[in-house]
Every structure is written in structure tokens, then in C-alpha cells.
PDBQT receptor file of N, H, CA, C and O in Angstrom, charges set to zero:
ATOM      1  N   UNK A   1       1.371   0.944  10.355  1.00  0.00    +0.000 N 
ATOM      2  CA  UNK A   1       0.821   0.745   9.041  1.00  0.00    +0.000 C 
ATOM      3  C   UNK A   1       1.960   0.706   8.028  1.00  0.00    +0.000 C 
ATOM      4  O   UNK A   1       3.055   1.267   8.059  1.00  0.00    +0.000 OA
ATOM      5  N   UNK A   2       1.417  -0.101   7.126  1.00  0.00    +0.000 N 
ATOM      6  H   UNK A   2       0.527  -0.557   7.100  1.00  0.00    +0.000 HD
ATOM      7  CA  UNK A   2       2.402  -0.080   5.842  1.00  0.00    +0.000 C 
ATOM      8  C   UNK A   2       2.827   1.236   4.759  1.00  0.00    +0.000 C 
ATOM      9  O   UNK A   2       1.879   1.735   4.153  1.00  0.00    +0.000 OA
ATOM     10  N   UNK A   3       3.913   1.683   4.557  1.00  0.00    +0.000 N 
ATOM     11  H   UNK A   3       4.683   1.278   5.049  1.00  0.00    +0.000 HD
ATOM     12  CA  UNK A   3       3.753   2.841   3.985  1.00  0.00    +0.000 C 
ATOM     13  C   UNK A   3       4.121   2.428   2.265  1.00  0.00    +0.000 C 
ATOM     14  O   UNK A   3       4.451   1.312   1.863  1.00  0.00    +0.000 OA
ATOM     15  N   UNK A   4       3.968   3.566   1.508  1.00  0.00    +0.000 N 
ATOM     16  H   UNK A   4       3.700   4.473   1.834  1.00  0.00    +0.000 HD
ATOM     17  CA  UNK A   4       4.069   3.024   0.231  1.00  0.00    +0.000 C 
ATOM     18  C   UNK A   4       5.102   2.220  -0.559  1.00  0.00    +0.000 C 
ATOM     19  O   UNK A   4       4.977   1.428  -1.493  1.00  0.00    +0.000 OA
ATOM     20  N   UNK A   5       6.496   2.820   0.325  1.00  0.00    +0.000 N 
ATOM     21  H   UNK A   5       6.597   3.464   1.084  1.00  0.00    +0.000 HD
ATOM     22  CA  UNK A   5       7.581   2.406  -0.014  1.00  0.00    +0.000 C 
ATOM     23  C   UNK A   5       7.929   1.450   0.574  1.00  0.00    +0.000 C 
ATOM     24  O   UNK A   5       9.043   0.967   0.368  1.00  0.00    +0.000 OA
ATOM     25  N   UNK A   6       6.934   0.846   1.595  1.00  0.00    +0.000 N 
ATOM     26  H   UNK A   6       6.030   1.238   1.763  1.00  0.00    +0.000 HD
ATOM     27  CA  UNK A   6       7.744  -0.437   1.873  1.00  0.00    +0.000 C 
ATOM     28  C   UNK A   6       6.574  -1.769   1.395  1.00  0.00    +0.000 C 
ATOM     29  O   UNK A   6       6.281  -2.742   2.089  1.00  0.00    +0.000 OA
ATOM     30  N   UNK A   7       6.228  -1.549   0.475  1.00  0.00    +0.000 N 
ATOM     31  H   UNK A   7       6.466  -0.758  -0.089  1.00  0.00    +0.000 HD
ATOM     32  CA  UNK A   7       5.004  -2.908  -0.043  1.00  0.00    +0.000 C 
ATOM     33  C   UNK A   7       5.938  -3.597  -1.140  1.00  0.00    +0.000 C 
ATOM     34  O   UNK A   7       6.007  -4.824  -1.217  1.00  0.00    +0.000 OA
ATOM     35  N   UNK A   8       6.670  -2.729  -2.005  1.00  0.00    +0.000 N 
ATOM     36  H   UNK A   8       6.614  -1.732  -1.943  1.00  0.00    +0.000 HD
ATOM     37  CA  UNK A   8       7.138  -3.409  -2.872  1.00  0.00    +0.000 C 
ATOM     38  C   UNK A   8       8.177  -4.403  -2.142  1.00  0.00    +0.000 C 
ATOM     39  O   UNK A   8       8.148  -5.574  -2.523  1.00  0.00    +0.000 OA
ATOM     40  N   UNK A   9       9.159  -4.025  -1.054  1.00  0.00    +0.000 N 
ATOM     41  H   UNK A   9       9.183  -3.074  -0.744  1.00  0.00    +0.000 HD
ATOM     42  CA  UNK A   9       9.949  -4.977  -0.466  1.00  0.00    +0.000 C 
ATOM     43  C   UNK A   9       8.978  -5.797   0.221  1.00  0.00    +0.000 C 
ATOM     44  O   UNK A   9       9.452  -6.933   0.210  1.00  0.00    +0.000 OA
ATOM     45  N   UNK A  10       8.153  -5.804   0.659  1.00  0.00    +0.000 N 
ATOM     46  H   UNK A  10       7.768  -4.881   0.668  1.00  0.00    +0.000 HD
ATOM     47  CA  UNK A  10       7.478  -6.960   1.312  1.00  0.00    +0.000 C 
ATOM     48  C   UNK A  10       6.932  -7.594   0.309  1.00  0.00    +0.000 C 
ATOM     49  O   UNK A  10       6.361  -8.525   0.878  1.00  0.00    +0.000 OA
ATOM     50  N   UNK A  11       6.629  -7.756  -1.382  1.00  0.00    +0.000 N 
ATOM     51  H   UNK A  11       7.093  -7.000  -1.843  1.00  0.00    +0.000 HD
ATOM     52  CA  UNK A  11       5.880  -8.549  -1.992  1.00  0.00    +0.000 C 
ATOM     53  C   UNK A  11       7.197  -9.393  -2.698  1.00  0.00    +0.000 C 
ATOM     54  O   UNK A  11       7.169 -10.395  -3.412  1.00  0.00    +0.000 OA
ATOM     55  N   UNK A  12       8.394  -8.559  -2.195  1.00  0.00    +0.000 N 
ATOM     56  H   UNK A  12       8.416  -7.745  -1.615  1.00  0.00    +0.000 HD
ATOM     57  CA  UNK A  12      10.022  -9.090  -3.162  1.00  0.00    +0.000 C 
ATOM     58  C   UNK A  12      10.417 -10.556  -1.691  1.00  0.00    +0.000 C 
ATOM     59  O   UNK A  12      10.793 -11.713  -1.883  1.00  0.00    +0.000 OA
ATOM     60  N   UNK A  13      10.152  -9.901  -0.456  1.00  0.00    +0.000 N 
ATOM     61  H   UNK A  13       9.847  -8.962  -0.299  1.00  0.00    +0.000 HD
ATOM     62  CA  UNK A  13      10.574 -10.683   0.621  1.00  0.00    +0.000 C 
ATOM     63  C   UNK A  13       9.649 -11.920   0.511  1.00  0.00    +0.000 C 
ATOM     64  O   UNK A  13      10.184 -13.012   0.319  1.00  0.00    +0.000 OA
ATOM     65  N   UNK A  14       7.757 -11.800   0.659  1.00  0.00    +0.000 N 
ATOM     66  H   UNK A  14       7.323 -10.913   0.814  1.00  0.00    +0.000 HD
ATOM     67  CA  UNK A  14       7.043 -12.891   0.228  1.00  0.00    +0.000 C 
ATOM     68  C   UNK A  14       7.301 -13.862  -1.007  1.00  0.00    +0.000 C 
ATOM     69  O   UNK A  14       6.998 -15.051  -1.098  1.00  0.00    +0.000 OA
ATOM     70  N   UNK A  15       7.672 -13.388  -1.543  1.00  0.00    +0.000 N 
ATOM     71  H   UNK A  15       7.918 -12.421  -1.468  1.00  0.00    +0.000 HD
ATOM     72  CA  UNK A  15       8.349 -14.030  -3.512  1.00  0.00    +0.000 C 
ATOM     73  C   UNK A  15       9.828 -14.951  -2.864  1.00  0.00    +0.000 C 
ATOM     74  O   UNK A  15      10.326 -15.911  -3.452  1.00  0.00    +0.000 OA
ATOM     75  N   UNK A  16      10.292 -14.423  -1.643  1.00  0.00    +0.000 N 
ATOM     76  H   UNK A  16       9.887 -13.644  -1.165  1.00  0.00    +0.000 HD
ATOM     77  CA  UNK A  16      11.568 -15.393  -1.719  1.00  0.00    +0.000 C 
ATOM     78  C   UNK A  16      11.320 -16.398  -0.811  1.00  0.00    +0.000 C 
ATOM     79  O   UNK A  16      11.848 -17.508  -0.871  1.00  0.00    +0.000 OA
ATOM     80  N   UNK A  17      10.476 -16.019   0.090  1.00  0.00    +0.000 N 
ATOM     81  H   UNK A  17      10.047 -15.117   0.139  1.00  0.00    +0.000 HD
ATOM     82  CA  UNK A  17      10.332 -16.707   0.865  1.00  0.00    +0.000 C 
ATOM     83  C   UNK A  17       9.411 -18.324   0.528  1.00  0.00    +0.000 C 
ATOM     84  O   UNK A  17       9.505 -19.393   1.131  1.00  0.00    +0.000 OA
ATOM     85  N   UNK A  18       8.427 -17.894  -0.827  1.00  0.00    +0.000 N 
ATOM     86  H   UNK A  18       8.351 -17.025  -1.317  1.00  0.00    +0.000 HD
ATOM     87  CA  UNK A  18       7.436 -18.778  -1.297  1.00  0.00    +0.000 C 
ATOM     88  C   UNK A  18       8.459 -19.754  -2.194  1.00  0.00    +0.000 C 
ATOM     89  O   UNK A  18       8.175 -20.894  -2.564  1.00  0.00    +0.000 OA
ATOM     90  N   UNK A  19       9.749 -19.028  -2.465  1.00  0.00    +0.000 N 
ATOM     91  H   UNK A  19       9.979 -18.102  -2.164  1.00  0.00    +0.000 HD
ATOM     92  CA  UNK A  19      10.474 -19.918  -3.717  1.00  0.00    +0.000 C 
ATOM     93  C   UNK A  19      10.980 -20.570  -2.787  1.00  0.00    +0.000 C 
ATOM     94  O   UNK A  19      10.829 -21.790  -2.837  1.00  0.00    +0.000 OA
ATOM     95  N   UNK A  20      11.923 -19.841  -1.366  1.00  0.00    +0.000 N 
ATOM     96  H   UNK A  20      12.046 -18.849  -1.325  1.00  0.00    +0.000 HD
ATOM     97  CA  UNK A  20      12.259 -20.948  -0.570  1.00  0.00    +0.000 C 
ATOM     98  C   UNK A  20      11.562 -22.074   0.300  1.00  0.00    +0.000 C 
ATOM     99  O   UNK A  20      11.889 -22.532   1.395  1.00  0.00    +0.000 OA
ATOM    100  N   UNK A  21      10.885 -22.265  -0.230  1.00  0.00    +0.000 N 
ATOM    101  H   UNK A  21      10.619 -21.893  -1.119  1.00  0.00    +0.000 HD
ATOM    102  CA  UNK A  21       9.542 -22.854   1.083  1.00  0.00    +0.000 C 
ATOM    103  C   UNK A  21       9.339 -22.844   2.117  1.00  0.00    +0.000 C 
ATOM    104  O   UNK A  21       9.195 -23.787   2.894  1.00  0.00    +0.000 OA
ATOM    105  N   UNK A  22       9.290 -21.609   2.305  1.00  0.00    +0.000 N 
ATOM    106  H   UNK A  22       9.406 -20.843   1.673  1.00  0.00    +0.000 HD
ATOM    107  CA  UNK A  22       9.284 -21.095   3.716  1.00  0.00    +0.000 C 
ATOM    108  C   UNK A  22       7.729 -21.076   4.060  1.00  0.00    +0.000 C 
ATOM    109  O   UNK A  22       7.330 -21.341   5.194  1.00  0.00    +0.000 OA
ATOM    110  N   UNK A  23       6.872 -20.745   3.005  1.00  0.00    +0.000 N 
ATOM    111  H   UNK A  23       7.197 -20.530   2.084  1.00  0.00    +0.000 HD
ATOM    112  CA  UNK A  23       5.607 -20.259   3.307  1.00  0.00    +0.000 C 
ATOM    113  C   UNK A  23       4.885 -20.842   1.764  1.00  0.00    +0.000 C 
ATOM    114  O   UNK A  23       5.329 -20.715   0.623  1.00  0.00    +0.000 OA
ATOM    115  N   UNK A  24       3.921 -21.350   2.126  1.00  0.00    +0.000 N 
ATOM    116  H   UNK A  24       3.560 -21.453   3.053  1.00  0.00    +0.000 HD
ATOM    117  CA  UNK A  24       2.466 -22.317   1.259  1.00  0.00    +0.000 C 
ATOM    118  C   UNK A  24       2.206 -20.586   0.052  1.00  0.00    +0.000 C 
ATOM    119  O   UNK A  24       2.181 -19.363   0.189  1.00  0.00    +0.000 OA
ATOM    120  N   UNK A  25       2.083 -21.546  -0.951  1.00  0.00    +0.000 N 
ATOM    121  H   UNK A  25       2.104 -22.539  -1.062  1.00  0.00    +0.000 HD
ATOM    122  CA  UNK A  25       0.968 -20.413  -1.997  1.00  0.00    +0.000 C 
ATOM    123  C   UNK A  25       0.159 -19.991  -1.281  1.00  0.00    +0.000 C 
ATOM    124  O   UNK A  25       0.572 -18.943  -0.786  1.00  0.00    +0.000 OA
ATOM    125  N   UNK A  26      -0.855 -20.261  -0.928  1.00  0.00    +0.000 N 
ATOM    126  H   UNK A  26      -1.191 -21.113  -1.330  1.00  0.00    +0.000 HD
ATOM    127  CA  UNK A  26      -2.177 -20.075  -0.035  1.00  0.00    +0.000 C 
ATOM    128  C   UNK A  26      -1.549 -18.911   0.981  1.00  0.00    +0.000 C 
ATOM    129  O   UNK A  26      -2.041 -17.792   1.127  1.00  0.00    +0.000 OA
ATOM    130  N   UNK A  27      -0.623 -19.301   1.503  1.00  0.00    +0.000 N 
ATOM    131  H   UNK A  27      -0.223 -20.210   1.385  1.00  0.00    +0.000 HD
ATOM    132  CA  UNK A  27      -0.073 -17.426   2.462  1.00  0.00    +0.000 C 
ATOM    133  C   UNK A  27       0.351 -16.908   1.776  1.00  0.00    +0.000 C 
ATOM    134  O   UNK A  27      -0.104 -15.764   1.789  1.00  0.00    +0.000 OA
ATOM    135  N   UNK A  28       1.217 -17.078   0.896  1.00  0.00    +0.000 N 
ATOM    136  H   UNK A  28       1.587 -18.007   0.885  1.00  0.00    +0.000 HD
ATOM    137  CA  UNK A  28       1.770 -16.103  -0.299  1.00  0.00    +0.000 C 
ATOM    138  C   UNK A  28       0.548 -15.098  -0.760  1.00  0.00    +0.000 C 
ATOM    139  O   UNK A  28       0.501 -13.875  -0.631  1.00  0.00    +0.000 OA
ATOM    140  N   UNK A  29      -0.276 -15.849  -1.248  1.00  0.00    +0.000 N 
ATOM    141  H   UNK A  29      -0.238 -16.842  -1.353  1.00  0.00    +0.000 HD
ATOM    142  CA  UNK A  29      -1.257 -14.992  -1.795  1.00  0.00    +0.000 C 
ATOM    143  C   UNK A  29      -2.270 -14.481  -0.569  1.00  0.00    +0.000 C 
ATOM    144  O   UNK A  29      -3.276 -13.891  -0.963  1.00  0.00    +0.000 OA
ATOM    145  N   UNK A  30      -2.123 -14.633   0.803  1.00  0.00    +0.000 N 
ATOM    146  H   UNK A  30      -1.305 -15.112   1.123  1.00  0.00    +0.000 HD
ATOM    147  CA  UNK A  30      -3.213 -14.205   1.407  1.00  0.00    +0.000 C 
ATOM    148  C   UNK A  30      -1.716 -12.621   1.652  1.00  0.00    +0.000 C 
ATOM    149  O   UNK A  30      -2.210 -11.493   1.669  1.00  0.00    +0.000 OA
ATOM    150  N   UNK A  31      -0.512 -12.677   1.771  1.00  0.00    +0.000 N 
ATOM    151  H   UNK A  31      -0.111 -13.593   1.757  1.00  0.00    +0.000 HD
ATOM    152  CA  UNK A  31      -0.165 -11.636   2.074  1.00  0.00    +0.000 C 
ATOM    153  C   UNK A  31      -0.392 -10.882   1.066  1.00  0.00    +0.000 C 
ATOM    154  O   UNK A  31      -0.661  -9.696   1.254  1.00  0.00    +0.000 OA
ATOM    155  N   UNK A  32      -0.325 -11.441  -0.260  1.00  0.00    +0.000 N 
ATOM    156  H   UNK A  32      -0.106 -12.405  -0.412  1.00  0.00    +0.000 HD
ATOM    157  CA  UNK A  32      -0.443 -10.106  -1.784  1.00  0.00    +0.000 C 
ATOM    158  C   UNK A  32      -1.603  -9.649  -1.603  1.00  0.00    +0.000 C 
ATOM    159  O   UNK A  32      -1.686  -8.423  -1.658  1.00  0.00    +0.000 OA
ATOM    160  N   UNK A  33      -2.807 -10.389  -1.344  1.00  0.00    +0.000 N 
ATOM    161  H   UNK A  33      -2.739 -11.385  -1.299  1.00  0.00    +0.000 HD
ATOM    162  CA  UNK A  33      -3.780  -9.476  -1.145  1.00  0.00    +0.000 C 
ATOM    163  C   UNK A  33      -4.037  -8.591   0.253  1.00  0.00    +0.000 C 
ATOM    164  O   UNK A  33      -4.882  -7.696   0.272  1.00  0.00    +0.000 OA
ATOM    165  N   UNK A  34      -3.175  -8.950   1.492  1.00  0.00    +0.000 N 
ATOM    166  H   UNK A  34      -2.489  -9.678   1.476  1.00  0.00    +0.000 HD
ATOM    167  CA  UNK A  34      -2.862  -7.753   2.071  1.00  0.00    +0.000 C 
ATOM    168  C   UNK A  34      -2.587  -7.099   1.529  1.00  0.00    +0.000 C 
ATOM    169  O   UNK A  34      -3.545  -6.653   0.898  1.00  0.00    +0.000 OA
ATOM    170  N   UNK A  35      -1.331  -6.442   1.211  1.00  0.00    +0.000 N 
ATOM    171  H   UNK A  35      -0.553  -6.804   1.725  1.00  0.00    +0.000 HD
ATOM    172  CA  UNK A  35      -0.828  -5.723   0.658  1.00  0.00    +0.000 C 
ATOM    173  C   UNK A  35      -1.491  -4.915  -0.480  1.00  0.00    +0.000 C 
ATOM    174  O   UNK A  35      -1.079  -3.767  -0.651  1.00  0.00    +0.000 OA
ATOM    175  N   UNK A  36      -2.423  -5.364  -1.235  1.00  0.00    +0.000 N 
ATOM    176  H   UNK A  36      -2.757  -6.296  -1.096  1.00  0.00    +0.000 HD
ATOM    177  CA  UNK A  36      -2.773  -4.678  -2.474  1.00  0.00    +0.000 C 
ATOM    178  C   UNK A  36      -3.935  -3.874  -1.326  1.00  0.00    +0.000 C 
ATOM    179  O   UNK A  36      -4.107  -2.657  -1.402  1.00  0.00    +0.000 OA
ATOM    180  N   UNK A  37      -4.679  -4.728  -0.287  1.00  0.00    +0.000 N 
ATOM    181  H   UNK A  37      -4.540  -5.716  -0.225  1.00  0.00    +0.000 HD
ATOM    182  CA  UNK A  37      -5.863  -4.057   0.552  1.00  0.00    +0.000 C 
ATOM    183  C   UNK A  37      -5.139  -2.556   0.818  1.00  0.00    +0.000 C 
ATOM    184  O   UNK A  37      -5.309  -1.579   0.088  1.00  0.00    +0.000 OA
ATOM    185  N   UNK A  38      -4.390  -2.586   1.886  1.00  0.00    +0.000 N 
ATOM    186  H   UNK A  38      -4.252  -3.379   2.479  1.00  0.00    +0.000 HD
ATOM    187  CA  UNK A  38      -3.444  -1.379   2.217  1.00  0.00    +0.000 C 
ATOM    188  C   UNK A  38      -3.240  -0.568   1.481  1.00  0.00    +0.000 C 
ATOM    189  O   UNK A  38      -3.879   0.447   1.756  1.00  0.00    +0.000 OA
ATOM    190  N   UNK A  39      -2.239  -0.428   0.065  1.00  0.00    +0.000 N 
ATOM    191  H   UNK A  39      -1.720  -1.252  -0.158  1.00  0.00    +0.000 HD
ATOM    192  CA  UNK A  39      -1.849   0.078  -0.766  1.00  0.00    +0.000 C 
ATOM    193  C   UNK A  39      -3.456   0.815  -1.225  1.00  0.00    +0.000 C 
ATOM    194  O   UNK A  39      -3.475   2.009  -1.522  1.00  0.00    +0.000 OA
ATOM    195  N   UNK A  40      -4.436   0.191  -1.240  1.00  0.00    +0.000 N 
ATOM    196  H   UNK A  40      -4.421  -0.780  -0.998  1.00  0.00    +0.000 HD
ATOM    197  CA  UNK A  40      -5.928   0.923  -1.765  1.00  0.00    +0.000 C 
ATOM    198  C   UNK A  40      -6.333   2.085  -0.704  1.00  0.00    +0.000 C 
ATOM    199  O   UNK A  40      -6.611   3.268  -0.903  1.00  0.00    +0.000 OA
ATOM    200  N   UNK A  41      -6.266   1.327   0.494  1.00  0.00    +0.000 N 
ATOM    201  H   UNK A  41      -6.040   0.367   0.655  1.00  0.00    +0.000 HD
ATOM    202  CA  UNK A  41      -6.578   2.210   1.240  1.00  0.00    +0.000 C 
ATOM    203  C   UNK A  41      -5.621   3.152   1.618  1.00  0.00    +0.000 C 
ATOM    204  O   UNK A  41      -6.134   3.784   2.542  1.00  0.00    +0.000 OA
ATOM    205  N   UNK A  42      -4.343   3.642   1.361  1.00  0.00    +0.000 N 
ATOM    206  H   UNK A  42      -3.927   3.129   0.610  1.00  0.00    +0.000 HD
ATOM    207  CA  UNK A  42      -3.019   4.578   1.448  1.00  0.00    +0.000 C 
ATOM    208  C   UNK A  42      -3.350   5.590   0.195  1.00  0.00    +0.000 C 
ATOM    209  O   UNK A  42      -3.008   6.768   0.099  1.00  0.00    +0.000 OA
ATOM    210  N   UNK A  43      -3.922   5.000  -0.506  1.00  0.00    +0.000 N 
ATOM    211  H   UNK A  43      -4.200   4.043  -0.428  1.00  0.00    +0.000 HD
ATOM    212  CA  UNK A  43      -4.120   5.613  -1.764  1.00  0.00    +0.000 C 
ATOM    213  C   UNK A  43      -5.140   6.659  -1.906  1.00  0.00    +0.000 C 
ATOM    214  O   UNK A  43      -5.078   7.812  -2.334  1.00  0.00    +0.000 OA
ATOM    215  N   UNK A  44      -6.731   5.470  -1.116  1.00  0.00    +0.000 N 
ATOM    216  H   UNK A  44      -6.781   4.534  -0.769  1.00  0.00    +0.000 HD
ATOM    217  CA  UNK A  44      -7.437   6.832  -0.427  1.00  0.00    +0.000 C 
ATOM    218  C   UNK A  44      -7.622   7.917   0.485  1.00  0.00    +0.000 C 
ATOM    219  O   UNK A  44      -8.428   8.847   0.505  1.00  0.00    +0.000 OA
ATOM    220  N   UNK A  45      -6.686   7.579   1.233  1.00  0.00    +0.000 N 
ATOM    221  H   UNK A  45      -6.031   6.823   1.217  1.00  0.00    +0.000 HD
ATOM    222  CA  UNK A  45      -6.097   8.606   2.176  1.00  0.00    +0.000 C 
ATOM    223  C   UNK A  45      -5.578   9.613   1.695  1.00  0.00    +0.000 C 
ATOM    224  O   UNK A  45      -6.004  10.687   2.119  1.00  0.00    +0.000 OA
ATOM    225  N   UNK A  46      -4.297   9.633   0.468  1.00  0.00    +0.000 N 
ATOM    226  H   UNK A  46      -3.951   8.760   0.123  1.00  0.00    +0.000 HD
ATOM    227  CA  UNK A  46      -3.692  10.216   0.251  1.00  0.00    +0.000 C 
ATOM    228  C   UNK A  46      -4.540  10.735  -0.918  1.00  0.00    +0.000 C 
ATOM    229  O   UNK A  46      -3.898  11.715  -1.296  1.00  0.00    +0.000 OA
ATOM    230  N   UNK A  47      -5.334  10.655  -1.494  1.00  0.00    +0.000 N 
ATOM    231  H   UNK A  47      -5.856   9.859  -1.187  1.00  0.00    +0.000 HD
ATOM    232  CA  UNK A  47      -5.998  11.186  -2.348  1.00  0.00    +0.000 C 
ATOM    233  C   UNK A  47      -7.087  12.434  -1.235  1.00  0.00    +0.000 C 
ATOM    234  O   UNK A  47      -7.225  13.613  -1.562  1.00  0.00    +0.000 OA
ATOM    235  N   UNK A  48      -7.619  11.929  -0.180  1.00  0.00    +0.000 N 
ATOM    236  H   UNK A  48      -7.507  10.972   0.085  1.00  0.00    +0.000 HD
ATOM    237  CA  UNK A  48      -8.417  12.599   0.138  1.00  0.00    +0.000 C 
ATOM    238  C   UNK A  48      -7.666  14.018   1.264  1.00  0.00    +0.000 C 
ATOM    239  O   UNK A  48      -8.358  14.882   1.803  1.00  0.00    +0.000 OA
ATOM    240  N   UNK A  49      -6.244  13.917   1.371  1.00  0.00    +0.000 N 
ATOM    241  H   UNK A  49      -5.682  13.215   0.932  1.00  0.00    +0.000 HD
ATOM    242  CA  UNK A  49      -5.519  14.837   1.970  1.00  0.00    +0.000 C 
ATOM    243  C   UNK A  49      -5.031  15.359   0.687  1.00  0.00    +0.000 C 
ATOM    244  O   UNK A  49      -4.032  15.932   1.123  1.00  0.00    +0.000 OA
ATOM    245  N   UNK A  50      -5.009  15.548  -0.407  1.00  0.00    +0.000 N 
ATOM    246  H   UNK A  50      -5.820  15.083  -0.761  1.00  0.00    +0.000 HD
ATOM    247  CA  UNK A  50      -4.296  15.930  -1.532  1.00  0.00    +0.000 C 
ATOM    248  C   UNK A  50      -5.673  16.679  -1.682  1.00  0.00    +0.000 C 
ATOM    249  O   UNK A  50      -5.494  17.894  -1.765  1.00  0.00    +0.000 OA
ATOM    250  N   UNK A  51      -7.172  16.254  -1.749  1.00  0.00    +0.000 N 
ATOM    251  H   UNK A  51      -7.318  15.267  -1.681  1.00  0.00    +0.000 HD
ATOM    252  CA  UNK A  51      -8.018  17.609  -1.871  1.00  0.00    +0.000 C 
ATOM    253  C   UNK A  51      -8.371  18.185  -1.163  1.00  0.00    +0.000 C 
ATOM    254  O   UNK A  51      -9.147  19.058  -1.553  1.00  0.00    +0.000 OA
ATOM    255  N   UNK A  52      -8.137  18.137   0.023  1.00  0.00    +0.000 N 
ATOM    256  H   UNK A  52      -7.507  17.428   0.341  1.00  0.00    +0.000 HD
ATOM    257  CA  UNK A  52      -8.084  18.944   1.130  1.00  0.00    +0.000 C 
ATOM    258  C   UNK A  52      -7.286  20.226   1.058  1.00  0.00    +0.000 C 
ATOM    259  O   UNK A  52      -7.627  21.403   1.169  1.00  0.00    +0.000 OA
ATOM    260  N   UNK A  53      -5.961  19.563   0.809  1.00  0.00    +0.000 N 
ATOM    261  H   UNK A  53      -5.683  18.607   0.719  1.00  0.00    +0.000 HD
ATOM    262  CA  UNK A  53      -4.940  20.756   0.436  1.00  0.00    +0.000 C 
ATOM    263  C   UNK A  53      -5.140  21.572  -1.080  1.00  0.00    +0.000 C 
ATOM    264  O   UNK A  53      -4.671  22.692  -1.278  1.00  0.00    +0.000 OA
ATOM    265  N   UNK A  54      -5.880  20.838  -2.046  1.00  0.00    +0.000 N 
ATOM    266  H   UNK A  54      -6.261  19.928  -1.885  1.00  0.00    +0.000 HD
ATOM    267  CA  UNK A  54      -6.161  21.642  -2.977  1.00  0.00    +0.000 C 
ATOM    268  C   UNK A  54      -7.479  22.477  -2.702  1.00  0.00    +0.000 C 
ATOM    269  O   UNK A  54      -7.706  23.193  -3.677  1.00  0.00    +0.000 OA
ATOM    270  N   UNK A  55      -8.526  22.641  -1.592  1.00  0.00    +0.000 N 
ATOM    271  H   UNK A  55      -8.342  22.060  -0.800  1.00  0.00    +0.000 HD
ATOM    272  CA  UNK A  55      -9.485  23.265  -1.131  1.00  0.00    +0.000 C 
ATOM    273  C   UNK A  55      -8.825  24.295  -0.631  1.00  0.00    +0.000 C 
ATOM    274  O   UNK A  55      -8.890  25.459  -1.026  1.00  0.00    +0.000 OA
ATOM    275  N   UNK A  56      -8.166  23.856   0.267  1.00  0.00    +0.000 N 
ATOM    276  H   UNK A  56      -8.113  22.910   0.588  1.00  0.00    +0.000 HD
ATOM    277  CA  UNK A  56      -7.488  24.864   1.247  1.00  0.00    +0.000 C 
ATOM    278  C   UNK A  56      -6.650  26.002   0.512  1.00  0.00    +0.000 C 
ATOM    279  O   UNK A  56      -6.983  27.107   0.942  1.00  0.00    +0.000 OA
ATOM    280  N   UNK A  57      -5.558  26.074  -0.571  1.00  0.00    +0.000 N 
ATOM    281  H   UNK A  57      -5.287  25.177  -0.920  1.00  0.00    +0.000 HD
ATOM    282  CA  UNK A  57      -5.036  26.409  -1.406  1.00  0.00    +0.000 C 
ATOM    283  C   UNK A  57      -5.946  27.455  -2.365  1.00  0.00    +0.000 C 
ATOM    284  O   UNK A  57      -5.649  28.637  -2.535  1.00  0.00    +0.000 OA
ATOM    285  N   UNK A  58      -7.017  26.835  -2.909  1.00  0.00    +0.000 N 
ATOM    286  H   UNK A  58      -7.258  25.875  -2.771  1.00  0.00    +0.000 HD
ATOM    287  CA  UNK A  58      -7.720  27.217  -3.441  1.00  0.00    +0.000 C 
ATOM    288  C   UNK A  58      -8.704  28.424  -2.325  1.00  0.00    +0.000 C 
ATOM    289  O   UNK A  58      -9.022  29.426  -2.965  1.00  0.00    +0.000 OA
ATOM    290  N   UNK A  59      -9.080  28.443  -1.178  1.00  0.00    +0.000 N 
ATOM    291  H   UNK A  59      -8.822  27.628  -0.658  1.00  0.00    +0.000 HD
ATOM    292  CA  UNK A  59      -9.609  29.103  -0.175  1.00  0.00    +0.000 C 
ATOM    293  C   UNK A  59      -8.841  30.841   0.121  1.00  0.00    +0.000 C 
ATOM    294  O   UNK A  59      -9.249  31.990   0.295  1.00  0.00    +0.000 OA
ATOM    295  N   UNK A  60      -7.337  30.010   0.023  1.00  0.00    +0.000 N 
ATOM    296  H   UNK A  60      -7.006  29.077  -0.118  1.00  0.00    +0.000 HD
ATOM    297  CA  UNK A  60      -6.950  31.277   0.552  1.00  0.00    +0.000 C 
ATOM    298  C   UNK A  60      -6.218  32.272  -0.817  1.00  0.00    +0.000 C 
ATOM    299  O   UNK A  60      -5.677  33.364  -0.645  1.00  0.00    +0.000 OA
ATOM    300  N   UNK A  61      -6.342  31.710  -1.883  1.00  0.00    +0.000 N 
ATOM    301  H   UNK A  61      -6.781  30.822  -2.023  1.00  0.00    +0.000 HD
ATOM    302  CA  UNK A  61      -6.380  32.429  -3.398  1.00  0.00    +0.000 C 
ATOM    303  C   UNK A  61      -7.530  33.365  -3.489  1.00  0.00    +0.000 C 
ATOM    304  O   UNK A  61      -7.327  34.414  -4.101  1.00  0.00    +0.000 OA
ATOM    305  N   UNK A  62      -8.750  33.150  -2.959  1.00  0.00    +0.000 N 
ATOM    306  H   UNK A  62      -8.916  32.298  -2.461  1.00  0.00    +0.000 HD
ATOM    307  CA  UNK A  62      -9.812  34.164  -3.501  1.00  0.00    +0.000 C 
ATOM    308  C   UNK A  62      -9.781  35.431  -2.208  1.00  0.00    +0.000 C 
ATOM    309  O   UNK A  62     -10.510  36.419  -2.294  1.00  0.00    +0.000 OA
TER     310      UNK A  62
């Protein structure tokens, strides 16, 4: 899986590759919207282990 820190180099690598014509608009943009898919779902992950640990935290305070 894609991790957070590596989306921005893959949307800098897709951008050079679209200027060099390596690859059609039409893939250009089917990878950005990979990428933004992922990045959503990394986001809910990491949101839903961030309240986990604030449950847990909170559990062993009382």
C-alpha cells in the first residue's frame, strides 16, 4: 500500500511523466484519482487508530 509520504512523489513523477508524453491525460488523471482514493482511505485508518488510542489512554486514566 501507498503510504502518506510517498503520494506526493508519485503525483510529482505522474506530472513528469504526462509533460513528457509518456502517459495520455486520461491516465494521468485516472492515477490522481488513485491516489487521492488511498490517501482517503490512509486517512481513515489513521483516524480510526488515533481513537482507539485515545479510548485506550483515556481507559487506563480512570
Amino acid at each position: 500500500m501507498l503510504t502518506y509520504e510517498q503520494a506526493p512523489l508519485k503525483r510529482i513523477a505522474a506530472r513528469q511523466a504526462l509533460e513528457k508524453g509518456l502517459i495520455t491525460r486520461a491516465r494521468y488523471n485516472q492515477i490522481l484519482d488513485e491516489l487521492d482514493r488511498i490517501e482517503r482511505e490512509n486517512k481513515k485508518s489513521n483516524d480510526k487508530w488515533i481513537r482507539k488510542a485515545k479510548d485506550k489512554i483515556e481507559e487506563l486514566m480512570v
